[in-house]
Every structure is written in C-alpha cells, then in structure tokens.
Residue frames as a rotation matrix with the C-alpha (Angstrom) as fourth column:
UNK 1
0.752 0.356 -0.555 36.17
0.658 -0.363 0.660 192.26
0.034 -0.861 -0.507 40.43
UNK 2
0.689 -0.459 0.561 38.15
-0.145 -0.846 -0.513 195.47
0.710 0.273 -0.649 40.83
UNK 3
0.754 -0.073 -0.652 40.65
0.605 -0.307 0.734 195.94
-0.254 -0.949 -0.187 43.54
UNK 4
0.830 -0.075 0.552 42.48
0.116 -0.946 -0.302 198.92
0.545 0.314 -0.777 44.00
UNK 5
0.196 -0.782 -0.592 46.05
0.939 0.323 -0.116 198.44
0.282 -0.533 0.798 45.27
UNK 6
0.867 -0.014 0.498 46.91
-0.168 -0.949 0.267 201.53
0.468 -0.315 -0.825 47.81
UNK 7
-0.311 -0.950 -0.001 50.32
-0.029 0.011 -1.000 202.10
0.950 -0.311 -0.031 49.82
UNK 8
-0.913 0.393 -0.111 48.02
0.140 0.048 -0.989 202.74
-0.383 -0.918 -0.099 53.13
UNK 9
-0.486 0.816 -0.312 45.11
0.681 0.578 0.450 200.86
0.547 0.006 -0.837 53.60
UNK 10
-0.346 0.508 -0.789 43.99
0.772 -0.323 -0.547 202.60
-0.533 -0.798 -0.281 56.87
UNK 11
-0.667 0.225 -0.710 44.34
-0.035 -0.962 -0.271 206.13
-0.744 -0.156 0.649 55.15
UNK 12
-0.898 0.415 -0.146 42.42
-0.098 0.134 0.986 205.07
0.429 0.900 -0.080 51.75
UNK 13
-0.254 0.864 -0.435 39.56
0.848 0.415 0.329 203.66
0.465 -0.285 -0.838 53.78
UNK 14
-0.204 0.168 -0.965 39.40
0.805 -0.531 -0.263 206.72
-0.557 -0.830 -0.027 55.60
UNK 15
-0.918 -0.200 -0.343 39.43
-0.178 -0.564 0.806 208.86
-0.355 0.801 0.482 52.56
UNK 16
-0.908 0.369 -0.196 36.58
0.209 0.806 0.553 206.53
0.362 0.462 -0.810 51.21
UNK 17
-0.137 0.770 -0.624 34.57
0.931 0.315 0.185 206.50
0.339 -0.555 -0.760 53.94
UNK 18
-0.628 0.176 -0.758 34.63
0.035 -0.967 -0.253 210.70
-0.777 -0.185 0.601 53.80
UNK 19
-0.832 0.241 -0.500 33.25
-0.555 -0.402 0.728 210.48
-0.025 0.883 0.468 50.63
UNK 20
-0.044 0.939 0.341 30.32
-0.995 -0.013 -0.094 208.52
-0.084 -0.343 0.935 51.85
UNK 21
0.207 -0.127 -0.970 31.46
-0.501 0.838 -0.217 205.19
0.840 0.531 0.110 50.85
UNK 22
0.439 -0.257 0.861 31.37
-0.860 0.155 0.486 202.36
-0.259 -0.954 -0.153 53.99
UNK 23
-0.352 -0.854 -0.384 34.34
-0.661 0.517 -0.544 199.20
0.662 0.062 -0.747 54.40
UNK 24
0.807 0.561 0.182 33.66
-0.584 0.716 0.382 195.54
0.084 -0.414 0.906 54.97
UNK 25
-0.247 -0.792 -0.559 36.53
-0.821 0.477 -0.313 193.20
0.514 0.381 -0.768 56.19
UNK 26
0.296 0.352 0.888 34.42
-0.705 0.708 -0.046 190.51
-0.645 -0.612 0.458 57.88
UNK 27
0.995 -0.097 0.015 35.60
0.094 0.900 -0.426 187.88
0.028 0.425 0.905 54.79
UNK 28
0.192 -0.957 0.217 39.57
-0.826 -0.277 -0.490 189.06
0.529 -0.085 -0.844 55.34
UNK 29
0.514 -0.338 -0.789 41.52
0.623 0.778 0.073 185.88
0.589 -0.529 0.611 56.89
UNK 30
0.770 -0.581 -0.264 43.60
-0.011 -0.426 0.905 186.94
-0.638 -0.694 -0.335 59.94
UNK 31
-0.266 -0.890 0.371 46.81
0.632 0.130 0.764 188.89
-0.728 0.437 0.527 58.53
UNK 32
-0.145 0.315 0.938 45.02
0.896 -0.361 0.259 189.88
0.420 0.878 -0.230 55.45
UNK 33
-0.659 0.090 -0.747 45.00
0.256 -0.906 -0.336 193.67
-0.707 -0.412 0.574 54.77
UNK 34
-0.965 0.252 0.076 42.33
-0.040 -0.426 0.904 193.49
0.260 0.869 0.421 52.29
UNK 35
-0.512 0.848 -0.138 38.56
-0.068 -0.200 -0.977 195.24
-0.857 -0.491 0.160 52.64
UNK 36
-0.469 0.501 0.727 35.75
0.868 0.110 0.484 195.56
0.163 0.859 -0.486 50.63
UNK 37
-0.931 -0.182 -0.315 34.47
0.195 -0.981 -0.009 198.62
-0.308 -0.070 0.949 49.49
UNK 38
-0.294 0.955 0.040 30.63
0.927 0.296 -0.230 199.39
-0.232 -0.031 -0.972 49.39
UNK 39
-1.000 0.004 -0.019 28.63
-0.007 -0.992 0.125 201.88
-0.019 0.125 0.992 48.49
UNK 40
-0.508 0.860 -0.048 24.85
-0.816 -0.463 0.344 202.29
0.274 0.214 0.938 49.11
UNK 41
0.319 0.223 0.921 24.93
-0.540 0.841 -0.017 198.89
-0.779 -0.492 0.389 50.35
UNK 42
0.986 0.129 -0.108 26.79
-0.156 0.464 -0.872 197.57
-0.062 0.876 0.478 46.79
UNK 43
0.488 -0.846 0.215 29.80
0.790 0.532 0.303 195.97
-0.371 0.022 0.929 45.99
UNK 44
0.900 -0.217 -0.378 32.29
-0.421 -0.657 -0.625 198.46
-0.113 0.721 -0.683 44.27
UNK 45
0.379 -0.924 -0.051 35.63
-0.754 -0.276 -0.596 197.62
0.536 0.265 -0.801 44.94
UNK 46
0.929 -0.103 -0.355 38.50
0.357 0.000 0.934 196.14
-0.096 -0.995 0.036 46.99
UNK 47
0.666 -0.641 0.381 40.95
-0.589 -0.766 -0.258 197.73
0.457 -0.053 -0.888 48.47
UNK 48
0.922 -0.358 -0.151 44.46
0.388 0.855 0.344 196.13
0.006 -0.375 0.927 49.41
UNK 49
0.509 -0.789 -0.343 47.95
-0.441 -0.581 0.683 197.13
-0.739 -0.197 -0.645 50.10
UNK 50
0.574 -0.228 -0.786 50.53
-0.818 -0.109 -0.565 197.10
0.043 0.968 -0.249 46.92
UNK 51
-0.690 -0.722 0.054 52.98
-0.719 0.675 -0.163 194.59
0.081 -0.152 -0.985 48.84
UNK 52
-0.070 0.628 0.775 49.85
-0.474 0.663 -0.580 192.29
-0.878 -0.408 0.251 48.73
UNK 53
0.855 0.315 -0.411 49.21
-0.440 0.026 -0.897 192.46
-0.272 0.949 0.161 45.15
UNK 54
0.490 -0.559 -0.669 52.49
-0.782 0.058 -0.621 191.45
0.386 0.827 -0.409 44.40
UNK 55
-0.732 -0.629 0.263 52.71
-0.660 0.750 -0.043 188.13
-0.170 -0.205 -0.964 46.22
C-alpha cells in the first residue's frame, strides 16, 4: 500500500481534493493524522504526516 508522507496534511488533502481526488479518515484512531486517498471511488494512496512515518 502506498502512503505518501507530507509536512501538512490539511494542505496536501486540499491540494488533492483540487485535483478531483476525495479523502477518507473514518478508519484513523483518535490522534492519528493519517487519511486515505481515493479516487473515483478507489483506493490510491495514504497520506500521513513525516513525524508519523518516523515513529
């Protein structure tokens, strides 16, 4: 599974979601800054912050 480590979550997803692409975080635990990234109704991606990735 991909994920894509970003510095800011909020603005990536916004970025994303210009480009037509829409953002699930209904499986995120509380805390968690990671989303899934859809497209057409398909998995593509997720998306998480870099200080996540590295703990």
């Amino acid at each position: 599974m991909p994920c894509i480590s970003v510095e800011d979550t909020a603005r990536s997803l916004a970025f994303y979601k210009e480009l037509g692409f829409d953002v699930d975080s209904s499986t995120s635990r509380p805390g968690d800054d990671i989303h899934m990234l859809l497209y057409q109704g398909g998995f593509c991606a997720m998306i998480c912050r870099n200080e996540d990735l590295k703990q």
